[in-house]
Structure formats: C-alpha cells, structure tokens
SENUDREN-846931 format. One line per field, with one value per atom (N, C-alpha, C): residue number from 1; residue in three letters; atom name; x, y, z. Coordinates in steps of 0.2 Angstrom, whole numbers, padded with zeros to 4 digits. Example, Ala and Ser with C-alpha at 12.3 -4.5 7.8 and 13.67 -1.06 7.14 Angstrom:
2
pos (1, 1, 1, 2, 2, 2) $
code (ALA, ALA, ALA, SER, SER, SER) $
site (N, CA, C, N, CA, C) $
xx (0066, 0062, 0066, 0064, 0068, 0064) $
yy (-0028, -0022, -0016, -0011, -0005, 0000) $
zz (0039, 0039, 0039, 0035, 0036, 0039) $
This chain:
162
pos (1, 1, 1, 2, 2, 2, 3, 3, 3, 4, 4, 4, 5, 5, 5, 6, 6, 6, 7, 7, 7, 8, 8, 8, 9, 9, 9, 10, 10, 10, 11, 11, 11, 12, 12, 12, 13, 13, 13, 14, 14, 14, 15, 15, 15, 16, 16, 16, 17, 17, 17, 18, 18, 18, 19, 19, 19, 20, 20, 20, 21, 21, 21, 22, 22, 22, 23, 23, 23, 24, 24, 24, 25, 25, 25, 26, 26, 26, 27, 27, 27, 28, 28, 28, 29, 29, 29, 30, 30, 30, 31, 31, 31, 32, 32, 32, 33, 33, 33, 34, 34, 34, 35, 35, 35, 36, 36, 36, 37, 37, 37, 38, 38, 38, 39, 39, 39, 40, 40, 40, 41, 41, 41, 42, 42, 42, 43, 43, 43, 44, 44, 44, 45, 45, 45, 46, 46, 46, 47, 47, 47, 48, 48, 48, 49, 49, 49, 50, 50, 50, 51, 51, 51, 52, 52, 52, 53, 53, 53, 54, 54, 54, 55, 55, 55, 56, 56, 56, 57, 57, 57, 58, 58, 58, 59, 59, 59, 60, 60, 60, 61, 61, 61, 62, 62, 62, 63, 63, 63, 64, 64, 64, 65, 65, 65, 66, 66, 66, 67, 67, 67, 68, 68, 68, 69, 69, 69, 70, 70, 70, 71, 71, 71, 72, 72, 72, 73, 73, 73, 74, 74, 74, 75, 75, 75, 76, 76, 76, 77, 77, 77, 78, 78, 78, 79, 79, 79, 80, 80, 80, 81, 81, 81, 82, 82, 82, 83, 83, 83, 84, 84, 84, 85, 85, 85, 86, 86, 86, 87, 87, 87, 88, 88, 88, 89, 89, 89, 90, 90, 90, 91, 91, 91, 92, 92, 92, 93, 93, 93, 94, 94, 94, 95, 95, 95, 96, 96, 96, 97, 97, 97, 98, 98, 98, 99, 99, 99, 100, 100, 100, 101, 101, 101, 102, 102, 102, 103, 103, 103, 104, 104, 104, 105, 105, 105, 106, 106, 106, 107, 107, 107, 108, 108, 108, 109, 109, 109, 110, 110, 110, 111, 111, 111, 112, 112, 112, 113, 113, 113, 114, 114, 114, 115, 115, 115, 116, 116, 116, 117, 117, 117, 118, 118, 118, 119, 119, 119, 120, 120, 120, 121, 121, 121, 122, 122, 122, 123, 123, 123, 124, 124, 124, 125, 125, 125, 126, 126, 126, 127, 127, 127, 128, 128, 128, 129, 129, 129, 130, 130, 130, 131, 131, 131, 132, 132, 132, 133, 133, 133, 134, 134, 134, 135, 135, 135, 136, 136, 136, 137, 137, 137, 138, 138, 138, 139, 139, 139, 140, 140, 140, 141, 141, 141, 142, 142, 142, 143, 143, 143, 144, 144, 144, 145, 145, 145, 146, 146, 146, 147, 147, 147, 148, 148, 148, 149, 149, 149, 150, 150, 150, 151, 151, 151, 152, 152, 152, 153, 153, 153, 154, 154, 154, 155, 155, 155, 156, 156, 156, 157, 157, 157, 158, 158, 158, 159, 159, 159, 160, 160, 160, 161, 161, 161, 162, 162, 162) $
code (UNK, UNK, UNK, UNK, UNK, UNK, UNK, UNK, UNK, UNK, UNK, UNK, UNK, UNK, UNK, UNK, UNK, UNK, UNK, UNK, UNK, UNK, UNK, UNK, UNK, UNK, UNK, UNK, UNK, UNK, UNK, UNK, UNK, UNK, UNK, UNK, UNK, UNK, UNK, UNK, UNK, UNK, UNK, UNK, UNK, UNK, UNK, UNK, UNK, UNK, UNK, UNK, UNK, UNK, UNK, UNK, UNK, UNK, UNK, UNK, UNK, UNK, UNK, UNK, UNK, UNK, UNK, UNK, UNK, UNK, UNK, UNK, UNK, UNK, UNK, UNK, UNK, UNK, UNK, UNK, UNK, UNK, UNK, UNK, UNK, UNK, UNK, UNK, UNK, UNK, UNK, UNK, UNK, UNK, UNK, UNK, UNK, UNK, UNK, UNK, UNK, UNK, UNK, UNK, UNK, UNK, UNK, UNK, UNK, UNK, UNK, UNK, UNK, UNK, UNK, UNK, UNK, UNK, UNK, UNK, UNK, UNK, UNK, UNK, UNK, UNK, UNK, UNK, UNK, UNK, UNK, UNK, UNK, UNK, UNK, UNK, UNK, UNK, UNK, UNK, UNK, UNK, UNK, UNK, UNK, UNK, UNK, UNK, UNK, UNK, UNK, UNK, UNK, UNK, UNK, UNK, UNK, UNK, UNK, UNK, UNK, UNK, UNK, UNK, UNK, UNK, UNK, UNK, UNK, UNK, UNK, UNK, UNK, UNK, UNK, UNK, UNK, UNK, UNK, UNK, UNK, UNK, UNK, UNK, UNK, UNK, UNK, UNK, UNK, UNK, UNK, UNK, UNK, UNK, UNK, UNK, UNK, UNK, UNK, UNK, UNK, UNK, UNK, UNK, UNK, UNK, UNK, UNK, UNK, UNK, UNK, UNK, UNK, UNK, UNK, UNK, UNK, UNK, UNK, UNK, UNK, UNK, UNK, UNK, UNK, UNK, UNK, UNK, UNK, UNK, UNK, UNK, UNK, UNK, UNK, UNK, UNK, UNK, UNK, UNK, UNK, UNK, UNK, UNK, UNK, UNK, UNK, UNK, UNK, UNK, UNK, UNK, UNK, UNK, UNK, UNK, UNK, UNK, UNK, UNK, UNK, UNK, UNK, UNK, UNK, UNK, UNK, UNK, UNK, UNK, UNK, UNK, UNK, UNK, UNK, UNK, UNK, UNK, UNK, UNK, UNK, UNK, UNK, UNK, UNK, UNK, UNK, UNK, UNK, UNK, UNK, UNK, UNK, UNK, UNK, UNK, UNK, UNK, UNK, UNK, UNK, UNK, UNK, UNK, UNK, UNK, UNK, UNK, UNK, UNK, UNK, UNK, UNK, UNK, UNK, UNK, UNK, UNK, UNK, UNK, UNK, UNK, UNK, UNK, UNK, UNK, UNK, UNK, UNK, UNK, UNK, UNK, UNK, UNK, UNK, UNK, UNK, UNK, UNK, UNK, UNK, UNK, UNK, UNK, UNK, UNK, UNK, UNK, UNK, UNK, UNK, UNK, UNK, UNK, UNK, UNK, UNK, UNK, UNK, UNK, UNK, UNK, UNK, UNK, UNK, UNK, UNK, UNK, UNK, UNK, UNK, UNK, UNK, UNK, UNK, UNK, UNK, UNK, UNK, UNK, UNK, UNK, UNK, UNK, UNK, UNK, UNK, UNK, UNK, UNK, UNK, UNK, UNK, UNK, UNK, UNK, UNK, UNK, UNK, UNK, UNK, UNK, UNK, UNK, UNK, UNK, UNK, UNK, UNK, UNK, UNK, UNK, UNK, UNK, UNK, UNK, UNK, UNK, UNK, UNK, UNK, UNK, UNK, UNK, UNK, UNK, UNK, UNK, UNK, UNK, UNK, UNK, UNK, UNK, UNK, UNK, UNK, UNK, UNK, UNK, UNK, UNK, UNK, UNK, UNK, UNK, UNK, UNK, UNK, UNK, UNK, UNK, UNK, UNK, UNK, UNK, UNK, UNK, UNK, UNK, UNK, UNK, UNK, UNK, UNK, UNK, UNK, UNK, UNK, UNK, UNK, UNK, UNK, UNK, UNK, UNK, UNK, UNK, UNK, UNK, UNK, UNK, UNK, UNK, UNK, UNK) $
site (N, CA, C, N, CA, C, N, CA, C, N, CA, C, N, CA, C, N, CA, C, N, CA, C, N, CA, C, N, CA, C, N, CA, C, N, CA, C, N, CA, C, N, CA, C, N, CA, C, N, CA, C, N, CA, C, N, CA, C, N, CA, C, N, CA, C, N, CA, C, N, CA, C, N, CA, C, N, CA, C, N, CA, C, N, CA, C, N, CA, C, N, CA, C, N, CA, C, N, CA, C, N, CA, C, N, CA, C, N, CA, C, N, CA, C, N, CA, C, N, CA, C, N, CA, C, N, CA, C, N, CA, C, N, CA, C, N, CA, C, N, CA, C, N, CA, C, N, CA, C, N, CA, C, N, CA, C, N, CA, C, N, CA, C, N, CA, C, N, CA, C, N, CA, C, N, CA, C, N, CA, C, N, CA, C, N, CA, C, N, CA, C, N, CA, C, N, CA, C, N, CA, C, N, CA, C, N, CA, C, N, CA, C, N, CA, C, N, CA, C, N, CA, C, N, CA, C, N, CA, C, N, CA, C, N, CA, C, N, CA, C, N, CA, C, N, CA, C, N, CA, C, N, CA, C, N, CA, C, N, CA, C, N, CA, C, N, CA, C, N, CA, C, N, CA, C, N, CA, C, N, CA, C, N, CA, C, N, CA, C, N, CA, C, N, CA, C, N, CA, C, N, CA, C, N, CA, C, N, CA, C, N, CA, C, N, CA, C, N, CA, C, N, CA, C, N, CA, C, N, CA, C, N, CA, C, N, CA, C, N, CA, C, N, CA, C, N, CA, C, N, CA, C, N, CA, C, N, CA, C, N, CA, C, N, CA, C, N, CA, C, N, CA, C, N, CA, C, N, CA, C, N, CA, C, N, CA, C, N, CA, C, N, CA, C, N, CA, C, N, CA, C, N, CA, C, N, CA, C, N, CA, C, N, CA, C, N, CA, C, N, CA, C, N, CA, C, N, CA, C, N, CA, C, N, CA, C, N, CA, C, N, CA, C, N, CA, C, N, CA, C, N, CA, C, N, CA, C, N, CA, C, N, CA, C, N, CA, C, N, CA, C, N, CA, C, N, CA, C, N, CA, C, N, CA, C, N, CA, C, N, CA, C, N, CA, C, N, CA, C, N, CA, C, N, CA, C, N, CA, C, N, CA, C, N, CA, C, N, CA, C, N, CA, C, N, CA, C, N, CA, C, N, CA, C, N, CA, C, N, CA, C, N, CA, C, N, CA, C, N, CA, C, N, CA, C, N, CA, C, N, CA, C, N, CA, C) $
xx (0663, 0658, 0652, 0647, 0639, 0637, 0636, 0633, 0626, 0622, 0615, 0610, 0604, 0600, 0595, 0594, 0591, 0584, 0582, 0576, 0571, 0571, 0565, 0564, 0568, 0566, 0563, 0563, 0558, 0550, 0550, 0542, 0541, 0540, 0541, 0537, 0537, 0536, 0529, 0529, 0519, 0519, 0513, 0512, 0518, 0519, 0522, 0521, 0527, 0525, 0525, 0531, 0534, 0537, 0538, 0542, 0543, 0548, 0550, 0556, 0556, 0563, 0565, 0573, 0574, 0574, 0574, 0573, 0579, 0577, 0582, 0584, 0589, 0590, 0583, 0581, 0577, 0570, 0570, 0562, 0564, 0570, 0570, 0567, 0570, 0569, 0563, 0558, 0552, 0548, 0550, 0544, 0547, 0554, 0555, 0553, 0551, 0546, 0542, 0537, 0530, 0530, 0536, 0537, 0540, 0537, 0540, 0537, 0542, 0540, 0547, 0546, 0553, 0552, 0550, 0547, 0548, 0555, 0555, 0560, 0558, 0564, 0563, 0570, 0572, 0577, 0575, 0580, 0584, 0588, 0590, 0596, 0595, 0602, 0602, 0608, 0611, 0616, 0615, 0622, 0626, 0631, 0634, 0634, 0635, 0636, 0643, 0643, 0649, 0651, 0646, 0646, 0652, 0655, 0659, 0657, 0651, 0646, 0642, 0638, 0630, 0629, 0625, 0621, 0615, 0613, 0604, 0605, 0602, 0600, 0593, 0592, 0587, 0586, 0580, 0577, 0580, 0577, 0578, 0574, 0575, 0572, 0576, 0578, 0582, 0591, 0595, 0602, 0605, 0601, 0601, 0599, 0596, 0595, 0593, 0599, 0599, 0604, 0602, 0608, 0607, 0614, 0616, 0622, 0621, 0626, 0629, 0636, 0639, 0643, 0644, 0646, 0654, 0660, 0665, 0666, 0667, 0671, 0677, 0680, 0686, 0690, 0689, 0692, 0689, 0685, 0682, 0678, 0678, 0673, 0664, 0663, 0656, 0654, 0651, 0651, 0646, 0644, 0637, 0640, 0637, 0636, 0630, 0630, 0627, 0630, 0630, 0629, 0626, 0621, 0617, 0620, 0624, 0629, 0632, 0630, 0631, 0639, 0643, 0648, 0653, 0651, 0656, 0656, 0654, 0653, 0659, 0661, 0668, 0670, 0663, 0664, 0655, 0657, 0651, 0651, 0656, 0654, 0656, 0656, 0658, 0660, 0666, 0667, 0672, 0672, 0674, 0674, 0678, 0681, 0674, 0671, 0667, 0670, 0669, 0672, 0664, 0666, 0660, 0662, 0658, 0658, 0657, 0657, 0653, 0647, 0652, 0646, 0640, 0638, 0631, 0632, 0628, 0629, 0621, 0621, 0615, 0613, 0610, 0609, 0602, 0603, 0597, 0596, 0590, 0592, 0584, 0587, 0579, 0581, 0575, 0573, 0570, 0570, 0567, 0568, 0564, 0563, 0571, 0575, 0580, 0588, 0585, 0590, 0589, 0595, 0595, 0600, 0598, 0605, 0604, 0611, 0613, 0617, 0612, 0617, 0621, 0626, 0628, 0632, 0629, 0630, 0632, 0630, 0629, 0637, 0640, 0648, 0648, 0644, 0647, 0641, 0640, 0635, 0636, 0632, 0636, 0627, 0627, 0620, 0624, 0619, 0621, 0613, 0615, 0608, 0608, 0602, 0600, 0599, 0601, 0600, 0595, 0591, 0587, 0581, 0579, 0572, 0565, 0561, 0555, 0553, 0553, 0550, 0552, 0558, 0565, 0562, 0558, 0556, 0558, 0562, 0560, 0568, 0568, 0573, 0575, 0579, 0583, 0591, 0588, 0596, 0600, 0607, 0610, 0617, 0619, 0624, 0628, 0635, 0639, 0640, 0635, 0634, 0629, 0629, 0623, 0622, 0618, 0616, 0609, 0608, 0601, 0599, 0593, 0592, 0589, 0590, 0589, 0582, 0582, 0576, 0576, 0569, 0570, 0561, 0564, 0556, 0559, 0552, 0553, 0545, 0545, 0538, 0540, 0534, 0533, 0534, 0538, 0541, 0534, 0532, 0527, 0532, 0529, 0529, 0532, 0536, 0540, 0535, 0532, 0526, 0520, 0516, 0512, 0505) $
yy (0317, 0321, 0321, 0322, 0321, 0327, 0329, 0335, 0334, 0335, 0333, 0339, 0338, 0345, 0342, 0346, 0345, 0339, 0334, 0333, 0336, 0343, 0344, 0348, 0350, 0353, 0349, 0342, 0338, 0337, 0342, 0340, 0347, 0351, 0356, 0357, 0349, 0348, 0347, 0351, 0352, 0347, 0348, 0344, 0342, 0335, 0335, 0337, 0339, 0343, 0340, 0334, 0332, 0324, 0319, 0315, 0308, 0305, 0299, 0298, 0291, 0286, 0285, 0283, 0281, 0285, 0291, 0298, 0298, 0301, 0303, 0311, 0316, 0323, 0326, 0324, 0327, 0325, 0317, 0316, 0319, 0320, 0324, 0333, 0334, 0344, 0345, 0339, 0339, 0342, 0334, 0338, 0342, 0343, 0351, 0358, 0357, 0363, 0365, 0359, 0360, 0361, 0363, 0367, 0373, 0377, 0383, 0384, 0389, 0390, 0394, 0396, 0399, 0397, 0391, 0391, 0382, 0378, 0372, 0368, 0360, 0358, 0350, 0349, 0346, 0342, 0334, 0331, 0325, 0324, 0323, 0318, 0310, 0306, 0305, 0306, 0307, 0299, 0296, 0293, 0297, 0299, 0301, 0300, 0293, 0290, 0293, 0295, 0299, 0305, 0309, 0316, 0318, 0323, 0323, 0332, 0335, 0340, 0339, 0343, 0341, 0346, 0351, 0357, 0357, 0361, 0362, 0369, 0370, 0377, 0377, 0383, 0385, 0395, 0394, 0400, 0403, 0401, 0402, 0404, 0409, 0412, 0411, 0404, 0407, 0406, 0407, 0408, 0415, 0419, 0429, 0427, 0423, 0424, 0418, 0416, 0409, 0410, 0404, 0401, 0394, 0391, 0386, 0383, 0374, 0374, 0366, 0366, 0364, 0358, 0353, 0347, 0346, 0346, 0345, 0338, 0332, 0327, 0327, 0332, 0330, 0335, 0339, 0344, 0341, 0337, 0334, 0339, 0344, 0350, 0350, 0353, 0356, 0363, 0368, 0375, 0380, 0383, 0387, 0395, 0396, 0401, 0406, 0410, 0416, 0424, 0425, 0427, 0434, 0434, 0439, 0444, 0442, 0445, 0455, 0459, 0464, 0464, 0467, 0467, 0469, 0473, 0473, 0468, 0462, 0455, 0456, 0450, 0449, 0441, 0438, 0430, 0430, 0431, 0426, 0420, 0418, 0409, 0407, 0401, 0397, 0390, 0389, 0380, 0377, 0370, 0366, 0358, 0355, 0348, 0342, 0338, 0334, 0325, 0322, 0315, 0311, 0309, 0306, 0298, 0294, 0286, 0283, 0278, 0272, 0278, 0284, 0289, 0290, 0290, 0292, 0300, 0304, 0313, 0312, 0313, 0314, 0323, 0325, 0333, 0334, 0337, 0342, 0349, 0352, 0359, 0360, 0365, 0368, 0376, 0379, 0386, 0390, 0393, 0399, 0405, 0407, 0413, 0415, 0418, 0421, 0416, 0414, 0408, 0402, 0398, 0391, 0387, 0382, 0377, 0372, 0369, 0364, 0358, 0353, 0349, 0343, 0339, 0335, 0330, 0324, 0315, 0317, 0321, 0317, 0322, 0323, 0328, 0334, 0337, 0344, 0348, 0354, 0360, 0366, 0371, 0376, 0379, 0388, 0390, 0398, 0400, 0405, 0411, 0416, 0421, 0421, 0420, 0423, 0427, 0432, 0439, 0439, 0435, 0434, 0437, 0439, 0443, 0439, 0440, 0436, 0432, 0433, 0430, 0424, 0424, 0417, 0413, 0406, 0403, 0396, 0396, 0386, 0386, 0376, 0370, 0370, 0367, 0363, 0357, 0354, 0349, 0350, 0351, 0350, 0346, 0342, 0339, 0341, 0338, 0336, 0331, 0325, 0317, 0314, 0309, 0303, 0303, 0305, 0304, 0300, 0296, 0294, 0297, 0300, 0303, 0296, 0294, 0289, 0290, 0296, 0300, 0306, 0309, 0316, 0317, 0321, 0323, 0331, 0332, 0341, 0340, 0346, 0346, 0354, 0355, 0362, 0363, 0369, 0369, 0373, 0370, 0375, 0379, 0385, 0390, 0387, 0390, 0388, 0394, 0396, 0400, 0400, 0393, 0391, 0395) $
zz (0431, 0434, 0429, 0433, 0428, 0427, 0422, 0420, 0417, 0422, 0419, 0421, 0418, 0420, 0426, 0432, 0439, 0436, 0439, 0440, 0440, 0446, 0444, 0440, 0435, 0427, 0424, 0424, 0420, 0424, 0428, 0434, 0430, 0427, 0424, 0417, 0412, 0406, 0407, 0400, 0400, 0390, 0391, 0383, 0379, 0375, 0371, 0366, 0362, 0355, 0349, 0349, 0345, 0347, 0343, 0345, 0340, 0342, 0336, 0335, 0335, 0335, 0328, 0326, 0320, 0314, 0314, 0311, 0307, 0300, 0296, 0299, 0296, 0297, 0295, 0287, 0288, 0287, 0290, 0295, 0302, 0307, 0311, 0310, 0305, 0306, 0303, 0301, 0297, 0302, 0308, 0314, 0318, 0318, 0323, 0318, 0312, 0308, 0311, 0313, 0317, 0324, 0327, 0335, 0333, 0338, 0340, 0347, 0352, 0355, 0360, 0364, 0369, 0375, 0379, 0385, 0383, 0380, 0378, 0379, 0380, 0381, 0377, 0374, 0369, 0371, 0368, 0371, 0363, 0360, 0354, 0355, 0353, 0352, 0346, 0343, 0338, 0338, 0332, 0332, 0325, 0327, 0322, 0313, 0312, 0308, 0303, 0298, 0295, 0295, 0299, 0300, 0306, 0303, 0309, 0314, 0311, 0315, 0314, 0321, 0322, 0324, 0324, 0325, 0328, 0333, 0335, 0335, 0332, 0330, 0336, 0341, 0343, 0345, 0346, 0346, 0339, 0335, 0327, 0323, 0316, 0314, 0305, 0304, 0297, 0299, 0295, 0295, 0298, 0298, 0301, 0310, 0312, 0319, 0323, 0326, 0330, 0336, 0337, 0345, 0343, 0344, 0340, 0346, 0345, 0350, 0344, 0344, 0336, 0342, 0338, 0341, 0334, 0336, 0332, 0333, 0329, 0331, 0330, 0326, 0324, 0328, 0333, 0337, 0344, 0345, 0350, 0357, 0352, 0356, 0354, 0360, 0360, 0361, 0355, 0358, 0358, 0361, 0359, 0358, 0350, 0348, 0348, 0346, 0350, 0345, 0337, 0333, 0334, 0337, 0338, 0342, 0347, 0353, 0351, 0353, 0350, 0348, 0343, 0342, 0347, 0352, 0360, 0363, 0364, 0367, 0367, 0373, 0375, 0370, 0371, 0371, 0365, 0359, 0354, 0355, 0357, 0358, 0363, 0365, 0372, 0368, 0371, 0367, 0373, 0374, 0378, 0374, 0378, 0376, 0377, 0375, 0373, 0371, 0375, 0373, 0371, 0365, 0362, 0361, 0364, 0362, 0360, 0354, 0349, 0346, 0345, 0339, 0340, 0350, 0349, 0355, 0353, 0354, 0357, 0365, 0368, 0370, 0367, 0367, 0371, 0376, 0379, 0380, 0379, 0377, 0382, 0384, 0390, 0389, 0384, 0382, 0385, 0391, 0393, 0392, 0389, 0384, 0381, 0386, 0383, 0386, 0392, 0394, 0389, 0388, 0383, 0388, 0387, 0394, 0387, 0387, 0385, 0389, 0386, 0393, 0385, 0387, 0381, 0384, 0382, 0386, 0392, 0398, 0405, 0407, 0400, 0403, 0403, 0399, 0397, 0398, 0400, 0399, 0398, 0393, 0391, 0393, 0398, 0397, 0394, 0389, 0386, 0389, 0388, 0383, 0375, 0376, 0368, 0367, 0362, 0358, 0354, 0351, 0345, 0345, 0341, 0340, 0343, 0347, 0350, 0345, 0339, 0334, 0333, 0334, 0333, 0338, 0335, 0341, 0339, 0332, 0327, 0331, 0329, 0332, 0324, 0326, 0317, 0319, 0314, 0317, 0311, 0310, 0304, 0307, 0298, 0301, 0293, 0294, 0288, 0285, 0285, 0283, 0286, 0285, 0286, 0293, 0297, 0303, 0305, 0309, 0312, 0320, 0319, 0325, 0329, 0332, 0337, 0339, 0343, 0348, 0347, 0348, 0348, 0351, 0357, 0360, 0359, 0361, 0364, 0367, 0372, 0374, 0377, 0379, 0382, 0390, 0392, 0397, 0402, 0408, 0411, 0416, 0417, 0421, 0429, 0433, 0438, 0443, 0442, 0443, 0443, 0446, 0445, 0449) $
C-alpha cells in the first residue's frame, strides 16, 4: 500500500528555500541552518551508506526542543519522537516497521505550525503534534556514519487559506 502525501499539498508550495544533490551530512545541515520556518515542507533521499540511523530533526531549537522522526536499520523501524510531550502523555513517541532497499531512505516532512506529517519511501506515515516552543523552527539531518544526501529540497508551505 502507498503511503504518500496528497497531491494537492504540493499546489501549496511557495518559494524554495533551499536545495541540492550529492550532499555530504554536513553540506546537507549547512543549508538546512539557513531555513527556518513552521509553515514547511521537506523532502530528503538519503542513501544510507554505513550508517545504520538517520534522524530529521524539525521544529527545532538545539537538543532541549525538537520533533525528530529516527530511521533504525538494524530494527528496521521508523519513529517520531516528540520529547517535549508533557510527562502524562500516554505515547512520547510513535514507531512502526519500515522496509528499506539498496539503502536509499526517501523522507518527506510537511510542518504546519504545530502539525509535522512524515511520509517515508512511499510505505510508511507517522503525523504527530509538536510541543516545541514557537521559537523552535531549524531542520537538521544526523546520522551514525557516512551518508550521502542524494536530494534535499524544502520550500515554504503557503497558506490553505488563500
């Protein structure tokens, strides 16, 4: 079954922000420094390489204030965390199974203000709330090894409210 984000969220995209093929981690996180914003959508293929986790960190503010959605290979899961969750939260994170193959990891992420949807290679979707302080607006990729960002766009999401 396909698990992708609707077409018409992509009639939605306003200016691009950011963009570029063949990226290191951190000629990727270079140019997601220079975006912020809570109104975003992001789209990142990863090949693997020796890393067996990949991270996006979004609606971020630092290691104190994020939503994060973590890719395990070795567990073969995909999960969004959500940190920020008051301590009576039932569920700080959400995870599910994830088949990844020939080691490339397609991540979409569409941030509206406090809604984050992740979509990942065409299977899987996880939408959370963010708890994060308004201020928490930066992207970040991290991994545990050598990775090449393949692609990585983001652009600004306009208004459904025109």
């Amino acid at each position: 079954m396909m698990m992708s984000p609707a077409d018409a969220l992509h009639e939605l995209e306003g200016a691009v922000l950011t963009e570029g093929t063949g990226l290191t981690l951190e000629q990727a996180n270079q140019m997601l420094s220079e975006v912020s914003g809570d109104l975003l959508y992001l789209r990142a293929t990863v090949d693997m390489g020796d890393s067996n986790e990949i991270t996006l960190n979004v609606k971020s503010n630092g290691d104190r204030d994020l939503t994060a959605f973590i890719y395990n290979a070795q567990e073969g899961t995909i999960s969004g965390k959500n940190p920020n969750k008051t301590k009576d939260a039932k569920k700080p994170f959400v995870s599910g199974p994830l088949e990844v193959r020939g080691g490339k990891l397609i991540m979409e992420a569409y941030i509206d203000r406090s809604l984050v949807e992740g979509f990942f290679n065409d299977s899987k979707s996880i939408s959370m709330r963010s708890y994060s302080d308004f201020e928490s607006q930066g992207l970040s990729l991290e991994a545990d090894g050598e990775i090449v960002v393949e692609e990585l766009y983001v652009a600004e999401m306009n208004s459904i409210y025109k």
